[in-house]
C-alpha positions as CSV (number, residue, x, y, z in Angstrom):
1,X,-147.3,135.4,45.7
2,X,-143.9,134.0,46.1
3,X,-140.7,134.3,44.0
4,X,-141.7,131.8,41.8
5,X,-145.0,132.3,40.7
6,X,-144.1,136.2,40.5
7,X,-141.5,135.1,38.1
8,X,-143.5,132.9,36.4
9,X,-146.7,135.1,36.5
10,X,-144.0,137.3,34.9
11,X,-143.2,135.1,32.5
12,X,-142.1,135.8,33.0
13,X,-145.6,137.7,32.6
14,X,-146.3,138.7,36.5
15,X,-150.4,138.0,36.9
16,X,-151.4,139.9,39.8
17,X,-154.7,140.8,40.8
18,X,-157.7,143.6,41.4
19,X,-161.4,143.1,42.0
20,X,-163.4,142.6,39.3
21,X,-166.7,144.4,38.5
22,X,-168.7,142.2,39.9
23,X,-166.4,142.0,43.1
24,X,-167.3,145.8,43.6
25,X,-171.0,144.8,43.6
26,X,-172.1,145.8,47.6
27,X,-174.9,146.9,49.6
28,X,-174.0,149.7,52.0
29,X,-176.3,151.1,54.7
30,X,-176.9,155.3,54.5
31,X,-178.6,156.8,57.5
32,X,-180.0,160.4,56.7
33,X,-178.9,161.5,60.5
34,X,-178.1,158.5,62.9
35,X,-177.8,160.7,66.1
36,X,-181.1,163.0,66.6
37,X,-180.6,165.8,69.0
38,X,-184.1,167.3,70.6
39,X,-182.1,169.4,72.7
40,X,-184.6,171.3,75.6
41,X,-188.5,170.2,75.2
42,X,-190.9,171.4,77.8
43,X,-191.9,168.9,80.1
44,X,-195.5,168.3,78.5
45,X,-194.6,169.3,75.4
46,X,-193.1,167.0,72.5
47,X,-190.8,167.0,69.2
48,X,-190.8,164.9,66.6
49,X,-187.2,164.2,64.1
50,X,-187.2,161.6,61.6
51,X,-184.6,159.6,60.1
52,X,-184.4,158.0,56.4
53,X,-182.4,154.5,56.1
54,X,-181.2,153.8,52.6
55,X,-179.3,151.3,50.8
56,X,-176.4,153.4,49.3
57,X,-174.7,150.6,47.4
58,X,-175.0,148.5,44.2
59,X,-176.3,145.3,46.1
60,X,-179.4,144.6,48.2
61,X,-179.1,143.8,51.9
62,X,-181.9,142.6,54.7
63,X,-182.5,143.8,58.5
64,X,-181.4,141.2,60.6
65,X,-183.0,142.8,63.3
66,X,-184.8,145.8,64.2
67,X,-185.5,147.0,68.1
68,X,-185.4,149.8,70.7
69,X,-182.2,149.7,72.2
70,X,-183.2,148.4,75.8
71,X,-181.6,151.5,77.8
72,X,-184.5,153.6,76.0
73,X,-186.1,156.2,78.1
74,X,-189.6,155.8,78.8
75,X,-190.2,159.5,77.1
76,X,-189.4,158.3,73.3
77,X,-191.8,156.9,71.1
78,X,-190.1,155.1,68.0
79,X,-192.7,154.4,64.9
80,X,-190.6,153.3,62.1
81,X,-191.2,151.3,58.8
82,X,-188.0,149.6,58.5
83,X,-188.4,145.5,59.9
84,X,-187.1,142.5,60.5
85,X,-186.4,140.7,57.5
86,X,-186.9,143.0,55.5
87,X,-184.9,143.3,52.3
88,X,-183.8,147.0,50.2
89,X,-182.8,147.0,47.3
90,X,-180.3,149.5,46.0
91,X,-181.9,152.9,46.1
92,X,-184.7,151.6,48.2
93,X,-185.6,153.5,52.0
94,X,-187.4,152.9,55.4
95,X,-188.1,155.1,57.6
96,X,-187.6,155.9,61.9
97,X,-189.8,158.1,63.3
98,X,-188.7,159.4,67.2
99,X,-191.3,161.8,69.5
100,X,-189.9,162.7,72.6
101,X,-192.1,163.5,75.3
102,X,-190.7,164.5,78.2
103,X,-192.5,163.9,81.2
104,X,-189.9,164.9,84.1
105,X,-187.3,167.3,83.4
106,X,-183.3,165.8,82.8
107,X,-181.5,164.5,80.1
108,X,-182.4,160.8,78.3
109,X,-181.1,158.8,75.8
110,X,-182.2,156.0,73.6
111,X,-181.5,154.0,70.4
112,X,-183.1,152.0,68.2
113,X,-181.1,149.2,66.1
114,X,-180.4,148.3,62.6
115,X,-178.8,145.5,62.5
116,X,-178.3,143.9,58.7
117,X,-176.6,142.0,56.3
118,X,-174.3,144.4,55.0
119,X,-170.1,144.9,55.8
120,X,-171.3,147.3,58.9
121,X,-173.6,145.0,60.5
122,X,-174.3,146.9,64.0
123,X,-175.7,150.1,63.1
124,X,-177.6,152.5,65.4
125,X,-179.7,155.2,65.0
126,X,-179.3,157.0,68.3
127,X,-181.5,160.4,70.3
128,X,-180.7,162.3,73.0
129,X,-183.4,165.3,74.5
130,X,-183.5,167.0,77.8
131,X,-186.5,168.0,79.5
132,X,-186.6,171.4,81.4
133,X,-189.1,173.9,83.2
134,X,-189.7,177.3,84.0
135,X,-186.6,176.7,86.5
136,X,-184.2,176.0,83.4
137,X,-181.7,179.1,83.0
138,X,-181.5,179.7,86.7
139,X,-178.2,178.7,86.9
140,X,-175.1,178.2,85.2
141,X,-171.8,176.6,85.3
142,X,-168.2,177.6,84.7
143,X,-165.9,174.3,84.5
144,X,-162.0,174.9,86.1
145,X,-159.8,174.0,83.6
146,X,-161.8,175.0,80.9
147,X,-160.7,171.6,79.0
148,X,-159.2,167.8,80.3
149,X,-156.1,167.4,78.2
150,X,-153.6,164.1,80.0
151,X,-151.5,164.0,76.9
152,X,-149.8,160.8,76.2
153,X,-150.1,157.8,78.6
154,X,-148.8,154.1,78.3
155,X,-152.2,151.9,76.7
156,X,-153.4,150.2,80.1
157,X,-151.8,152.5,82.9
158,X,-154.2,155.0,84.8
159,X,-152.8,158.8,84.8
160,X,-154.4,161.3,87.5
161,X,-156.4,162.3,89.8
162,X,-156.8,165.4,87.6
163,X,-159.5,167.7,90.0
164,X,-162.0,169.9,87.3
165,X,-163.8,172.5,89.5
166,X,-167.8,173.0,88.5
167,X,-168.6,176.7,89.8
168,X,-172.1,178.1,90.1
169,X,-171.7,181.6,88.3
170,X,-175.5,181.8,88.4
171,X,-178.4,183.4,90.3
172,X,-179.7,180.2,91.6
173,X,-178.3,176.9,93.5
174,X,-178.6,173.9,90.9
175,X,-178.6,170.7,92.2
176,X,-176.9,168.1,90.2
177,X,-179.2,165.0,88.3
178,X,-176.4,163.6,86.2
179,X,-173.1,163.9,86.4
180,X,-171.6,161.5,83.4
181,X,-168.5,160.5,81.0
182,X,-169.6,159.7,77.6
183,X,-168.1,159.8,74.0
184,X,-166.3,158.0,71.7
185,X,-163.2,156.7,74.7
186,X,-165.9,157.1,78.0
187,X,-164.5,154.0,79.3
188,X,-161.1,154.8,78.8
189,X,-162.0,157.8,81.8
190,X,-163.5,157.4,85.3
191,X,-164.4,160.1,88.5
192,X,-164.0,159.4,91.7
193,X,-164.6,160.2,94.6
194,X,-161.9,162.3,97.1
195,X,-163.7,161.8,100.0
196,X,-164.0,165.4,100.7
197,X,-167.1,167.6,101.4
198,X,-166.7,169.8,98.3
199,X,-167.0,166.7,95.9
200,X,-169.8,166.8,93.8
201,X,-172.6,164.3,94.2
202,X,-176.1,163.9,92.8
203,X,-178.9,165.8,94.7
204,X,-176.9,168.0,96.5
205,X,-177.1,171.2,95.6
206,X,-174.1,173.7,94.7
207,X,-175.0,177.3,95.8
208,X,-174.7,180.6,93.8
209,X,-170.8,181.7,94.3
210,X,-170.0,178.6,95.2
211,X,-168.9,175.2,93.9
212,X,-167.6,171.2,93.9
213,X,-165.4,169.3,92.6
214,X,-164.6,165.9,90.6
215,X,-161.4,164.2,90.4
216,X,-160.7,163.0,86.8
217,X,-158.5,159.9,85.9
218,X,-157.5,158.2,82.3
219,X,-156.6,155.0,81.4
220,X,-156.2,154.4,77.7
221,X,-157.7,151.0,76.2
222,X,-155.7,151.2,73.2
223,X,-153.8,153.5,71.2
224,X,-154.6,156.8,69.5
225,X,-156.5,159.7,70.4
226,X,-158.8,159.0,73.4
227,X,-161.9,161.6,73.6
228,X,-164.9,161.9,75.7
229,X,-167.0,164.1,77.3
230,X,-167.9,165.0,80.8
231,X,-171.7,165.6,80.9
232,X,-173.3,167.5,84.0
233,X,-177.4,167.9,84.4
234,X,-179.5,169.9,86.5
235,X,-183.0,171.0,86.2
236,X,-182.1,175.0,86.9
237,X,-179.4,174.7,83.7
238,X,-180.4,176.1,80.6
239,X,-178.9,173.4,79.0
240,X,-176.2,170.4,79.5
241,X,-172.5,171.7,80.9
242,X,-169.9,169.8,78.9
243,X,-166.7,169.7,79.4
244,X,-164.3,168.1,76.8
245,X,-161.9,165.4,77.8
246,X,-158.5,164.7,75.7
247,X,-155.7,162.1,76.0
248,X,-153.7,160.0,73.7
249,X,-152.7,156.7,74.5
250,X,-149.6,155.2,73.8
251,X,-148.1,151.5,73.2
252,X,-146.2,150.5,76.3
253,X,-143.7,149.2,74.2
254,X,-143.5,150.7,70.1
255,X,-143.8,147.2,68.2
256,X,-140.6,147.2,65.3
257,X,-142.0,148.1,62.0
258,X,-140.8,147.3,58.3
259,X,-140.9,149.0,55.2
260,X,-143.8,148.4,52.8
261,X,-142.1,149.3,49.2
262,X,-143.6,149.8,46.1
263,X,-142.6,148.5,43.1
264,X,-144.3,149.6,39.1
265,X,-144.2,147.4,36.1
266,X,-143.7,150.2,33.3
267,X,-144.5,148.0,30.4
268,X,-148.1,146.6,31.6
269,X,-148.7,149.5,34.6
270,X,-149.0,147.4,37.6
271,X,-148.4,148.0,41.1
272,X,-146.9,145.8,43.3
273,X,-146.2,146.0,47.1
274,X,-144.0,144.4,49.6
275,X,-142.6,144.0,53.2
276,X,-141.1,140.8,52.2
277,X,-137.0,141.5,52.7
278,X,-136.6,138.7,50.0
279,X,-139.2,139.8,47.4
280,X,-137.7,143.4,47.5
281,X,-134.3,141.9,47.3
282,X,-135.8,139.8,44.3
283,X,-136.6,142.5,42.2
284,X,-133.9,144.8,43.0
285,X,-132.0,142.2,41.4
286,X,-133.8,141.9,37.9
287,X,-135.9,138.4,39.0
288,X,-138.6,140.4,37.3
289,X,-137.5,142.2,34.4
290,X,-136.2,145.1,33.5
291,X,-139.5,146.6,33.7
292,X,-140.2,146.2,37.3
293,X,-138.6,149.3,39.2
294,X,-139.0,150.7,42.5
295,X,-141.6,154.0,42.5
296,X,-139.9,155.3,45.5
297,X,-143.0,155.4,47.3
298,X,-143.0,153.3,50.6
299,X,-144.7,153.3,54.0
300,X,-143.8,151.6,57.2
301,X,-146.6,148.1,58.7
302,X,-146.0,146.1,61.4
303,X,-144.5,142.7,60.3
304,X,-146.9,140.0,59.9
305,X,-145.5,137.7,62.8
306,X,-144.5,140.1,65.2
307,X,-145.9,142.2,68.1
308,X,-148.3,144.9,66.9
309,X,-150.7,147.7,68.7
310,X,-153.7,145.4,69.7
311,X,-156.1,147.3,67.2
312,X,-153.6,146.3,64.1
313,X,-155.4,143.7,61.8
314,X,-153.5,141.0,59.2
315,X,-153.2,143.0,56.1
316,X,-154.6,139.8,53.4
317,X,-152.8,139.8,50.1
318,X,-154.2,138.2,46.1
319,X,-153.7,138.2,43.1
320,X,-155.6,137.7,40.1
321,X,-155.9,133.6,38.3
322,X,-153.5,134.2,35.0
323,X,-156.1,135.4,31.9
324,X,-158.9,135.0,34.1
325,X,-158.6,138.2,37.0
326,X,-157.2,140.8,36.4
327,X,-153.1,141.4,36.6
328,X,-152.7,143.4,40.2
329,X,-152.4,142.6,43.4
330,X,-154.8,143.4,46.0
331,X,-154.4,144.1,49.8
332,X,-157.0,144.3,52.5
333,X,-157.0,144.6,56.2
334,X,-161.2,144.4,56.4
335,X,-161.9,140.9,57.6
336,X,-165.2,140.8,55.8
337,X,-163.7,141.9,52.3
338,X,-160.4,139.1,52.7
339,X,-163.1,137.1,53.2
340,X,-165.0,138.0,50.5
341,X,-162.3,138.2,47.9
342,X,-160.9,134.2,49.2
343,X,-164.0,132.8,47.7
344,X,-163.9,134.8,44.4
345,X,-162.9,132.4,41.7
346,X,-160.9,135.3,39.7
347,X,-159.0,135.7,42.7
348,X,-155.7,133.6,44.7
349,X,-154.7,134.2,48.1
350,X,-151.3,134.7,48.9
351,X,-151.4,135.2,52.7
352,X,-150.9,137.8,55.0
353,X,-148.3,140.8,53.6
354,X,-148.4,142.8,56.9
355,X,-150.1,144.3,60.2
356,X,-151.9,147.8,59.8
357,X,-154.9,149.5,61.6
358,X,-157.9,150.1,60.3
359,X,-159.3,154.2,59.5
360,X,-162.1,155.0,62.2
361,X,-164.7,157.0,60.0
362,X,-162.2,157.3,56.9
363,X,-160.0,158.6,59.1
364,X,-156.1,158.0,60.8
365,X,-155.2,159.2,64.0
366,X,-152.9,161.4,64.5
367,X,-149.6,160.4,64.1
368,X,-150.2,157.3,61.5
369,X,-150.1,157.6,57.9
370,X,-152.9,157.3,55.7
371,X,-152.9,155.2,52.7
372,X,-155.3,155.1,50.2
373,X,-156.9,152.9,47.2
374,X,-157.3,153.8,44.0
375,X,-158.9,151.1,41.3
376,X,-158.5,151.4,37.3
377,X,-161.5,149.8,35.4
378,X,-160.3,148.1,32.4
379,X,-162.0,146.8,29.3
380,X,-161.6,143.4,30.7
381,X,-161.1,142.2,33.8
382,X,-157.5,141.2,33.2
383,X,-157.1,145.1,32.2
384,X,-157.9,146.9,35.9
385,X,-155.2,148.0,38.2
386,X,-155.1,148.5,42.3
387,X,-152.5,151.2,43.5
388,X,-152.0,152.6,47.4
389,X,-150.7,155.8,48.0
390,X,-149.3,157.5,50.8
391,X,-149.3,160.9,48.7
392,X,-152.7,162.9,48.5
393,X,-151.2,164.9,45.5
394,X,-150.7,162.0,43.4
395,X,-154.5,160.8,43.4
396,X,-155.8,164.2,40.9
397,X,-153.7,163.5,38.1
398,X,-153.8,159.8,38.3
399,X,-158.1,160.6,39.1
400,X,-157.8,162.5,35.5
401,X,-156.5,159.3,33.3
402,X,-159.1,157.3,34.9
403,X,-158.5,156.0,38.4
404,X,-161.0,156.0,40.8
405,X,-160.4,157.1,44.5
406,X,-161.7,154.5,46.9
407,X,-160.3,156.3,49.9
408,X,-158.2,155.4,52.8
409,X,-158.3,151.4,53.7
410,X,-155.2,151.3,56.1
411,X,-153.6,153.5,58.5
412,X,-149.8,152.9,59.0
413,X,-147.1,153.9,61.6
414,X,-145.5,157.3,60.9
């Protein structure tokens, strides 16, 4: 909104703007368990895990498309009554059956997709199961460090070699069948080679007493805490030898931030926010009233034109049409929800207010602050509120007068 329509939405009577009822309306996609974990079958033998796919929201959404991920092993079997096309309602479930049935002993993977219409269009349901034999337990290994941590390292530089040591503390020689990096920042990690006879290599086998060696390096992709896993198979292990990887990356420059302040209407109970320099000097100055007054609450974005961490999104910003949506602004960094809310009638886009990043399963990384939603139904649309907090212990007293938590929609810089 700009100085003049907040003064004249003001009008002084400031008309800002929150989703109404219907704008809440969405399908969401539930998966009972969307990783399935066999762990150790018997080569011959088989297990069976089933997961339940349910549409968790208010709305009804379709498959798009339903199929085996193409990296399947041959050993799964996938029987499921979710399909193509089809449509659930809210409420409504499918079904994914999975047997695994190993035939050869090691570790495979598979994955079957659900992609559909809803705001988290790409989702998998994935299994993982190892098949072993009466050589399983045979021998065992002892990782040197105990744990990968590189700490901090500039986004796009490589940090290492860091050397991990895989010992044979066990009774038997194992002889390695995988030897992998996987996890939620795999790519952000490679092994190679040394060149040296002790370097561990697939099919040669690692004696009791004795062991090899892999030399570990990190380059971060982006920003934020970078974990992954490095995954060793054998047949004569009694199961897979993980060892955890750790490292942070870092922005090779930190991008200038700017204060997002917070400003409260105490007459009507709205909640306004702004990195705008001018808006804030604006209402400082009375533009708006006597009412309007700064909560003290603020947080730091990235300015909307100005170099940002590459995983920072526009932060969208409405408000609600005057006597039609309701009086609060709203802010969004989703892409699919500013969308979404630009073709609502009740509702006028104002532009972008800021850069933010996005919470990775509802939550920030370490180091960035969280800030949350809370929504206030009102008897009419014209009546509900949108607040954003940075403080956790303001949302079970404003939860007890009627808020609801929505949870955390941005992470900002600390």
């Amino acid at each position: 909104m700009t100085l003049v329509s907040l003064a004249r939405a003001c009008g002084f009577a400031l008309a800002v703007t929150s989703l109404t009822l219907d704008a809440h309306a969405a399908g969401r996609i539930c998966t009972s368990a969307d990783t399935l974990l066999f762990g150790n079958v018997a080569v011959g033998a088989s297990a069976t895990q089933v997961s339940t796919v349910s549409n968790c929201g208010n709305a009804p959404w379709s498959f798009t498309g339903v199929s085996v991920h193409s990296a399947t092993g041959p050993d799964y079997h996938v029987d499921t009554t979710c399909s193509t096309g089809q449509t659930l309602a809210s409420g409504e479930a499918c079904t994914v059956s999975v047997t695994f049935a190993p035939r050869v002993v090691g570790q495979t993977s598979g994955g079957l997709w659900l992609h559909n219409t809803t705001t988290t269009p790409d989702q998998i349901v994935t299994f993982y199961g190892r098949g072993v034999d009466a050589e399983a337990g045979s021998a065992q290994i002892a990782f040197s460090p105990p744990t990968v941590d590189f700490g901090a390292q500039t986004q796009g530089t490589q940090a290492g070699p860091l050397t991990v040591s895989l010992s044979n503390v066990g009774s038997a020689p194992f002889t390695p069948s995988a030897l992998v990096i996987n996890g939620p920042a795999a790519y952000d990690y490679s092994a190679l080679s040394s060149g040296d006879a002790s370097d561990c290599r697939l099919g040669a086998p690692v004696a009791p007493g004795s062991s090899c060696s892999m030399n570990l390096y990190f380059a971060p992709r982006t920003t934020g805490e970078r974990d992954a896993n490095l995954v060793i198979d054998a047949p004569q292990l009694a199961s897979l030898a993980i060892l955890g990887i750790a490292g942070v990356g870092v922005p090779s420059v930190a991008p200038a931030t700017v204060p997002v302040i917070e400003f409260h209407d105490a007459v009507d109970g709205q909640y306004f926010l702004t990195a705008d320099a001018a808006e804030v000097a604006f209402i400082d100055g009375g533009g708006l009233g006597a009412a309007w007054s700064r909560t003290g609450m603020q947080f730091r974005a990235w300015p909307r034109d100005a170099a940002a961490p590459s995983a920072a999104l526009a932060v969208c910003r409405f408000f609600g049409v005057p006597g039609v949506g309701p009086d609060s602004h709203f802010y969004t960094a989703n892409a699919d929800e500013c969308a979404k809310v630009k073709d609502d009638p009740h509702w006028t886009y104002e532009g972008i207010a800021w850069q933010a990043l996005l919470p990775i399963a509802g939550q920030c990384a370490s180091g960035l602050t969280t800030v949350q939603r809370l929504w206030l139904p009102g008897a009419d649309p014209t009546a509900s509120r949108h607040r954003y907090v940075t403080d956790a212990s303001l949302v079970p007293a404003m939860q007890a007068v009627g808020w609801q938590l929505e949870g955390p929609v941005f992470c900002a810089p600390g």
